[in-house]
C-alpha positions in Angstrom: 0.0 0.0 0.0 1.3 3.5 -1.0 2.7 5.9 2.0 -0.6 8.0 4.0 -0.1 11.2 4.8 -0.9 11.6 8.5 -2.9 14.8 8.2 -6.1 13.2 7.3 -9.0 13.6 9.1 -12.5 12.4 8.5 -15.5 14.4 8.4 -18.0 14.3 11.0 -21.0 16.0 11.8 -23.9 16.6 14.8 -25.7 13.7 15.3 -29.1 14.1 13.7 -32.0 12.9 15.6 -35.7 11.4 14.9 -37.5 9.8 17.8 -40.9 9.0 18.3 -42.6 6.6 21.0 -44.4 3.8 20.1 -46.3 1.1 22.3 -45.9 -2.5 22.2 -47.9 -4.7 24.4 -46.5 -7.4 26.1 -48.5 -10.5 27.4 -46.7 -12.2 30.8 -48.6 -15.6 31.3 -51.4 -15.3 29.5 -52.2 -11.8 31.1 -52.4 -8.7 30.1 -48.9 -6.7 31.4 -47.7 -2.9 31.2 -46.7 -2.0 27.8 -43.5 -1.3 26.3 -42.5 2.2 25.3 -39.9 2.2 22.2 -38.2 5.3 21.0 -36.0 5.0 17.8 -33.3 8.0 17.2 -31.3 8.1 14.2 -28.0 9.7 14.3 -25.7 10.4 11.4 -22.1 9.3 12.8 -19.4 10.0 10.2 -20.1 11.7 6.5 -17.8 11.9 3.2 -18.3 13.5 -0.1 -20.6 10.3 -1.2 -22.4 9.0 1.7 -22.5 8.4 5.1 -22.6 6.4 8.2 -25.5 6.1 10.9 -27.8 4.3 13.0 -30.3 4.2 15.1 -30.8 3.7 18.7 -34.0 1.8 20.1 -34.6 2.9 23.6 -37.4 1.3 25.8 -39.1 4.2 28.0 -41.6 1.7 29.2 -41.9 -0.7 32.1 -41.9 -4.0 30.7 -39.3 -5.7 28.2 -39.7 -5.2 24.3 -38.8 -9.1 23.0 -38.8 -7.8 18.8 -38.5 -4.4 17.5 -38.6 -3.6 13.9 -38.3 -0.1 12.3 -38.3 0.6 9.0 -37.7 3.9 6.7 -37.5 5.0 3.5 -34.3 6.8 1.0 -34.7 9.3 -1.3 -33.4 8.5 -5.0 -29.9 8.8 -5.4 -29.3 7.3 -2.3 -29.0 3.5 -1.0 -27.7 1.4 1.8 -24.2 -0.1 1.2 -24.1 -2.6 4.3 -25.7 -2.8 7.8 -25.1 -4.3 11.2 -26.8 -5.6 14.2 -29.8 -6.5 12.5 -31.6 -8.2 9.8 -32.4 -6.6 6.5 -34.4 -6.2 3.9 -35.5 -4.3 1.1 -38.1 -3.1 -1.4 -37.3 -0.7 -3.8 -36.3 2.0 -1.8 -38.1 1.2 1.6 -35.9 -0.5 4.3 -36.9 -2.9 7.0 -34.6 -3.5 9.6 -35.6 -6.2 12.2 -33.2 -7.2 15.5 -30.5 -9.3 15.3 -30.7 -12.8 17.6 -29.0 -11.1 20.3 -30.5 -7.4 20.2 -34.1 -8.2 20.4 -34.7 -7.8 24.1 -34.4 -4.8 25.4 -35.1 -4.2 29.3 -37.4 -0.9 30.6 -34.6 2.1 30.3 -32.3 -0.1 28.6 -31.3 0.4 24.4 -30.6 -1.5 21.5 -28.1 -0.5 18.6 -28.1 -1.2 14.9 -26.4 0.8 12.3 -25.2 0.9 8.1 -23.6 2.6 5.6 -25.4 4.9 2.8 -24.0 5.3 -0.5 -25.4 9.2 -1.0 -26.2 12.1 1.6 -30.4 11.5 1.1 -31.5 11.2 5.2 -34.2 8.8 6.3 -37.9 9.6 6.0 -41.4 8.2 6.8 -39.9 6.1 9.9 -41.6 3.5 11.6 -41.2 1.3 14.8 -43.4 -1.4 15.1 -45.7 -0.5 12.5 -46.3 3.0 14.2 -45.3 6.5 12.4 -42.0 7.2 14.1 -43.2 10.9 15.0 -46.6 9.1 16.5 -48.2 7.0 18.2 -48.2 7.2 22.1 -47.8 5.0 24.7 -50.8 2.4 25.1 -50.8 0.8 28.7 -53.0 -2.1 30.4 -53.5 -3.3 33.5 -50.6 -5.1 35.0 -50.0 -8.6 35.2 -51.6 -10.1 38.2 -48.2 -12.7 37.7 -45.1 -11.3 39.4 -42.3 -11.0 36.8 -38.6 -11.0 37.2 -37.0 -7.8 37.2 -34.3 -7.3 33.9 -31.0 -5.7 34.5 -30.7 -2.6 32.9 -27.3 -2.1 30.7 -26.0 1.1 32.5 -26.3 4.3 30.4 -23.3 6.6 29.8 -24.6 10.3 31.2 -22.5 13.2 30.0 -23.2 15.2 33.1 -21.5 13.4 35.9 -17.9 14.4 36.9 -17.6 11.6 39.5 -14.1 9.6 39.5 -13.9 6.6 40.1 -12.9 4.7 43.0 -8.8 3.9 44.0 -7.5 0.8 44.6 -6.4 -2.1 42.9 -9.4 -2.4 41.0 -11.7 -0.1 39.6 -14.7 -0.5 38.5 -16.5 1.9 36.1 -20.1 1.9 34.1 -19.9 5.9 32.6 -18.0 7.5 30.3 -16.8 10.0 32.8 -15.6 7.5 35.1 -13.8 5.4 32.4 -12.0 8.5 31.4 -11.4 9.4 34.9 -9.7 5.9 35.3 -7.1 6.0 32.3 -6.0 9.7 33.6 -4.9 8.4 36.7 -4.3 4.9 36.0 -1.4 2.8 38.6 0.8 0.1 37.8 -0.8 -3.1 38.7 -4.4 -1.5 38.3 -7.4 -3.6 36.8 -10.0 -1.2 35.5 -13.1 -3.1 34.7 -16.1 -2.1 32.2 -19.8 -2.6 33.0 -22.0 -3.8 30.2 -23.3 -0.3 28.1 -22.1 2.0 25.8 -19.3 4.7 26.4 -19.5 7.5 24.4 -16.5 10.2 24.4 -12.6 10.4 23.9 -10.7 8.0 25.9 -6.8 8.2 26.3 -4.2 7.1 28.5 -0.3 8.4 29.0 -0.1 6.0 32.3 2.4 3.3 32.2 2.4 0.0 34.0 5.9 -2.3 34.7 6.3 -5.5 33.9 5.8 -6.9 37.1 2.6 -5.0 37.0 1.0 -4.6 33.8 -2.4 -2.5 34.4 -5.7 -4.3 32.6 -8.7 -2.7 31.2 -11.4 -5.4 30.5 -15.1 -5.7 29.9 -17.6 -7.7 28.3 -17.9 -7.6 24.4 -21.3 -5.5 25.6 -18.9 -3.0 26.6 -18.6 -0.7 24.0 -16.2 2.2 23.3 -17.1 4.9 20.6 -16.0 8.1 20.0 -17.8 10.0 17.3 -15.1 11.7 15.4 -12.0 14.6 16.0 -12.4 17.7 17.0 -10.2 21.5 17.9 -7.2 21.9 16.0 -5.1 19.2 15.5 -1.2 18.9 16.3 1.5 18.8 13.6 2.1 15.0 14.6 -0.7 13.0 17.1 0.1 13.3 20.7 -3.0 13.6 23.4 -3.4 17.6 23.5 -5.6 19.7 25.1 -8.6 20.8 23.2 -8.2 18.1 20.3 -9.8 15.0 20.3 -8.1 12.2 18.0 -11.0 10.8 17.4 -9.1 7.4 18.4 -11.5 4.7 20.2 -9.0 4.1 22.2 -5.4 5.4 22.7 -2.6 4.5 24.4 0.2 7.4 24.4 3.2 6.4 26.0 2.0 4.0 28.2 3.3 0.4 27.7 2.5 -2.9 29.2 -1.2 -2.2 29.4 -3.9 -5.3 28.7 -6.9 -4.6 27.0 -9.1 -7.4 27.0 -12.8 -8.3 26.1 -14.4 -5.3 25.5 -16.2 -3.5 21.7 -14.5 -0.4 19.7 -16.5 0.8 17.2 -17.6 3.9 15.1 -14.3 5.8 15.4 -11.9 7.3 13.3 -9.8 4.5 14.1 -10.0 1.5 16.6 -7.0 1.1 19.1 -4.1 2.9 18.7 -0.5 2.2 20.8 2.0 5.2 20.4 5.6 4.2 22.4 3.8 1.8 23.9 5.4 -1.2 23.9 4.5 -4.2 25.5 0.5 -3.5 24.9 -1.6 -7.0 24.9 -4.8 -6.9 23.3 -6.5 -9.6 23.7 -10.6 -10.9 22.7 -12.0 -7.2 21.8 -14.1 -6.6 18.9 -13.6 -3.8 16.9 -15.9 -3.0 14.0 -17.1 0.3 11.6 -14.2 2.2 12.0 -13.2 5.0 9.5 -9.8 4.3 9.2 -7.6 1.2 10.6 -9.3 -1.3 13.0 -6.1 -1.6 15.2 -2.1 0.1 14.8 0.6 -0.9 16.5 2.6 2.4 16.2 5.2 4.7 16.8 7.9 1.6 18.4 5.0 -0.4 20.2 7.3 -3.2 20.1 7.0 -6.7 21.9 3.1 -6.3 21.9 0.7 -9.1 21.3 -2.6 -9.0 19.4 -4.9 -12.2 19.7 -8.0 -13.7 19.7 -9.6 -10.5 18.3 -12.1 -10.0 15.8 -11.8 -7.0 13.4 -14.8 -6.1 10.2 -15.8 -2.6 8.7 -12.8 -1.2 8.1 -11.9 1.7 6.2 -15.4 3.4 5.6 -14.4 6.6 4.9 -11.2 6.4 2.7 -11.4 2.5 1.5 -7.2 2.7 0.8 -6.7 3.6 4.3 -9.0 0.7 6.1 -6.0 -2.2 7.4 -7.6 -4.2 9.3 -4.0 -4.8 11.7 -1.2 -1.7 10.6 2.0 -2.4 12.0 4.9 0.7 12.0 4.5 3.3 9.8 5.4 4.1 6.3 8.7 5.7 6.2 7.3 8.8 5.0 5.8 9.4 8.8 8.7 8.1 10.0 9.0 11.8 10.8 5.8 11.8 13.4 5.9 8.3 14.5 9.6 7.5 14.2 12.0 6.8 17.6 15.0 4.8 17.9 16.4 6.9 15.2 13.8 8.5 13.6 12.5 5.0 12.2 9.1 3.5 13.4 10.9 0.3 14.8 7.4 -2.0 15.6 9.5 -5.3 16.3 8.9 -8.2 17.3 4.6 -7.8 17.4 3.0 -11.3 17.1 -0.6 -11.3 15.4 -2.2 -14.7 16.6 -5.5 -16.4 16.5 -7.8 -13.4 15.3 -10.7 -13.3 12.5 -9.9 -10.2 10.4 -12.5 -9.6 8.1 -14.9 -9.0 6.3 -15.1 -5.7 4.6 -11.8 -5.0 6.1 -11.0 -2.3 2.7 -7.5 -2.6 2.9 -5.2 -5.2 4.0 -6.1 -7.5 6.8 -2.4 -6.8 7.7 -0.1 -4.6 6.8 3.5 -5.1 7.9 5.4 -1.7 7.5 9.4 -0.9 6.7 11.8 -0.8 9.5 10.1 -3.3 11.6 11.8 -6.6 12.4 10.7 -10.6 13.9 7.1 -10.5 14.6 4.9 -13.6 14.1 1.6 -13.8 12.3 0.4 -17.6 13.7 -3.3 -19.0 13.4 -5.7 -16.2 11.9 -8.4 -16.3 9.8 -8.6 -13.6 6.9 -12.3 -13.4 5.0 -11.2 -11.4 2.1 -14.4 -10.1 1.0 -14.8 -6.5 0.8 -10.9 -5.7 -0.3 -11.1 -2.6 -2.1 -8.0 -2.6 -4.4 -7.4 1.0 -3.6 -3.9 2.0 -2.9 -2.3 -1.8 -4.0 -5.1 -3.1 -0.9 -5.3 -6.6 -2.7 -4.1 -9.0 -0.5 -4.6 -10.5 3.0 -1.0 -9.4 3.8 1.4 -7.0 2.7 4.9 -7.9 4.4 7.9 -4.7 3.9 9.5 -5.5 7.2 12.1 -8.1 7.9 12.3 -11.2 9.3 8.6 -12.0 10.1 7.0 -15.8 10.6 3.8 -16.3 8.6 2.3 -19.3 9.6 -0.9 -21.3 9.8 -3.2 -19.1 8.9 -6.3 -19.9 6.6 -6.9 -17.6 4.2 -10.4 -17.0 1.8 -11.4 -14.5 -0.5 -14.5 -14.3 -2.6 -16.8 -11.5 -3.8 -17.1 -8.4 -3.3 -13.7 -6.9 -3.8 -10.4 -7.1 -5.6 -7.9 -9.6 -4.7 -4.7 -10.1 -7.0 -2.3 -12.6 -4.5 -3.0 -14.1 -0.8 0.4 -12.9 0.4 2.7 -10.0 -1.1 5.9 -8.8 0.1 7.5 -5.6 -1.0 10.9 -4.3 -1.0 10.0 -0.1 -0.2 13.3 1.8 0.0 14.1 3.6 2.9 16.8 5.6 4.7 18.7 4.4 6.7 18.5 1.2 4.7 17.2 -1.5 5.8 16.2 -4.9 3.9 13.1 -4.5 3.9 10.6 -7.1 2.2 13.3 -9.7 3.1 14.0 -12.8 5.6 10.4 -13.6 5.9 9.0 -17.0 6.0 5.9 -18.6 5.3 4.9 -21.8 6.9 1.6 -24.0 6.7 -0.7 -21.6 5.5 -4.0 -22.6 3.5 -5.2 -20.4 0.6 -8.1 -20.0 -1.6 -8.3 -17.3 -3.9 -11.4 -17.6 -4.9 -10.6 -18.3 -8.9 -9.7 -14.7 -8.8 -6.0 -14.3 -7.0 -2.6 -15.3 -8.8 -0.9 -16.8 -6.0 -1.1 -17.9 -2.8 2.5 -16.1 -1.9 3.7 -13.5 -4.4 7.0 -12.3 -3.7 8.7 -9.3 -5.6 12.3 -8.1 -6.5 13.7 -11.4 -5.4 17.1 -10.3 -6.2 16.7 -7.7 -3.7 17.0 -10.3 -0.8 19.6 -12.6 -2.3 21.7 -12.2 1.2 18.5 -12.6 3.1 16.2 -14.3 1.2 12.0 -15.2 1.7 11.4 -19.1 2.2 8.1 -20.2 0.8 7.7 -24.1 2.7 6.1 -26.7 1.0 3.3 -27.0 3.6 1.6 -23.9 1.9 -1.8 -24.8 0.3 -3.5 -23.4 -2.6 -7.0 -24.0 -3.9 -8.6 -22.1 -7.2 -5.4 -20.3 -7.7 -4.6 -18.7 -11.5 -0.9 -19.4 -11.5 -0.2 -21.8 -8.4 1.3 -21.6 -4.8 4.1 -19.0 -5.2 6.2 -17.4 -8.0 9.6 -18.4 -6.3 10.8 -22.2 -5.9 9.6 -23.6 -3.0 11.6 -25.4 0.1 10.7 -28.7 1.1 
């Protein structure tokens, strides 16, 4: 993929909201029980010059649990949805029906449920619906309450802007606000576990705390626990570093601040996912991160000896496709400039990638394996490789420019939509000081099928560039529906 100037930002506006209340009826035991209130908002999230991001929010104002929910609008010509999330779709010409995903549907008095999608053109919703009832209508219908006693449904806690609480000290801290969780990462101790309650967080959230290696700090929560930011703000620096009055627009960012654990928890609808800056030592480990604008998760700025596994990462690059890796690691040397230590040069060594699903729609590369970074291993991940875009030479599952990596036994698919040209490319980007980069990698045991579409399942270029440290392509590579074969180099047994 071709340098990225680091000066992008995506556009983001207001949210934009439509709510109405709606009653649903629910019947407990054969009687009659207390209805249901549902209020659907609809908030634009992120906008670009051809479309947009959004969603809506279904909120229950009632006193009984919603079990279905349903809302449904229409698009104006010229405009269409691209591709959706937390919820079931469908479509007639150009009126949309979106119904709740399997684990979405029930949702407890006071608490919400979240679905969202992408529209290819600026035309807003109109003529919304929940339930069948006009979106700006429909008030709420009660009935006598069940003469059966029901059990009471926790409530996922909401994220309220106004509180200024922090949390508690000690060892561990547990949060369930926005407020408090930013509170927590300010003033973060070695050997801290910070733990997320099940609801959404809604705001910036960085950290410039470090933890030891005898006592790493943790920040966990349920995948229910889920971290959005809606998009930068105030003037940004020359080169990203947390300043006041500019928000990143990062869904989470660790700045200086190694050997944290991040573990379990959702990032989604940000400018990018996770970011590590000097922060090596960062384990991240089971989160979700989904619907970003940018990359899913970047290992950046030296974040060396860090670990990324068991993660799932989709929805990535909705705003500039080229710019969407799923996993970045380093920096191209043209920001060597903003991200670059140990010399000016972004030296992201030794990062193993193990065990994750990565994809689909991830726009650019699954992974993307940057110059001037040295012996990390990408073990045991699955790579869905629809969605590539093919922007910005993003047609593969990896592209490997550092030196000295293991690729091995990882399964690798691709099949439309997208562009795909080869499973695995290496590159040999020129850089100063020179390095030999795109050289000394190995590939080991992986399984490939390109789909009828790709070349081959490892392509590597300028093979004279290596000849003193040359890439080993093992015979215990796989290939199915391949146009030329395996690899273009001869392969060691």
């Amino acid at each position: 993929m071709s340098p990225r100037s680091s000066s992008r930002r995506a556009v983001f506006l207001g949210a934009v909201s439509i709510s109405a209340a709606v009653a649903v009826t629910a019947a407990l035991g054969g009687a009659a029980a207390a209805a249901a209130n549902l209020a659907a908002a609809f908030a634009q999230t992120s906008v670009w010059t051809s479309g947009y991001g959004g969603g809506y929010t279904v909120t229950n104002r009632g006193d009984t649990a919603a079990t279905g929910w349903t809302v449904e609008f229409d698009l104006p010509a010229g405009s269409a949805v691209s591709s959706s999330w937390s919820s079931v779709r469908t479509q007639a010409g150009r009126h949309y029906r979106f119904t709740n995903a399997t684990f979405n549907g029930t949702v407890p008095p006071g608490g919400t449920a979240n679905f969202g999608f992408t529209v290819a053109g600026t035309g807003l919703p109109t003529g919304c619906t929940v339930n069948g009832l006009p979106c700006d209508g429909g008030g709420q219908v009660t009935t006598p309450p069940a003469t059966t006693p029901t059990t009471s449904t926790t409530t996922p806690p909401t994220t309220p802007t106004t509180t200024t609480t922090p949390p508690p000290t000690g060892d561990v801290v547990d949060v369930s606000t926005a407020a408090q969780l930013q509170a927590a990462l300010a003033s973060a101790a070695p050997g801290q576990a910070i733990r997320l309650a099940a609801g959404t967080y809604r705001g910036s959230f960085v950290t410039t705390k470090a933890g030891t290696a005898a006592k790493p700090i943790t920040l966990s929560g349920p995948a229910n626990a889920v971290l959005i930011n809606d998009g930068p703000s105030g003037d940004a620096p020359g080169c990203p570093a947390p300043t006041a009055g500019w928000d990143s627009g990062y869904g989470l960012w660790l700045a200086n601040a190694p050997y944290w654990t991040l573990r379990g928890f959702t990032v989604q609808d940000s400018k990018k996912g996770i970011v590590a800056d000097n922060s090596p030592h960062t384990t991240i480990d089971g989160v979700t991160v989904h619907h970003i604008d940018e990359e899913g998760v970047h290992f950046r700025r030296s974040s060396a000896d860090s670990v990324l596994k068991n993660s799932t990462i989709t929805y990535t690059g909705l705003v500039q496709p080229g710019y969407g890796e799923g996993v970045y690691l380093g920096s191209a040397n043209s920001n060597w400039g903003c991200h670059g230590n140990s010399g000016s040069v972004d030296r992201g060594d030794r990062i193993q990638v193990l065990d994750n699903h990565i994809g689909p729609f991830i726009a650019a590369e699954p992974i993307d394996v940057k110059e001037g970074t040295f012996g990390g291993v990408i073990r045991g991940n699955t790579f869905d490789g629809r969605g590539i875009s093919g922007q910005n030479s993003a047609d593969s599952w990896i592209d490997v420019k550092g030196i000295g990596y293991t690729i091995e036994g990882n399964t690798g698919t691709f099949a439309p939509p997208g562009t795909f040209a080869n499973g695995y490319e290496n590159h040999n980007t020129s850089t100063s000081p020179s390095f030999d980069n795109g050289c000394g990698n190995v590939w080991r045991g992986n399984k490939s099928d390109l789909g009828g579409v790709g070349d081959y399942a490892i392509k590597i270029s300028s093979v004279s560039k290596c000849a003193a440290n040359p890439n080993v392509v093992y015979a215990s590579n796989t290939v199915t529906n391949a146009r030329s074969g395996l690899t273009n180099i001869p392969v060691t047994p």
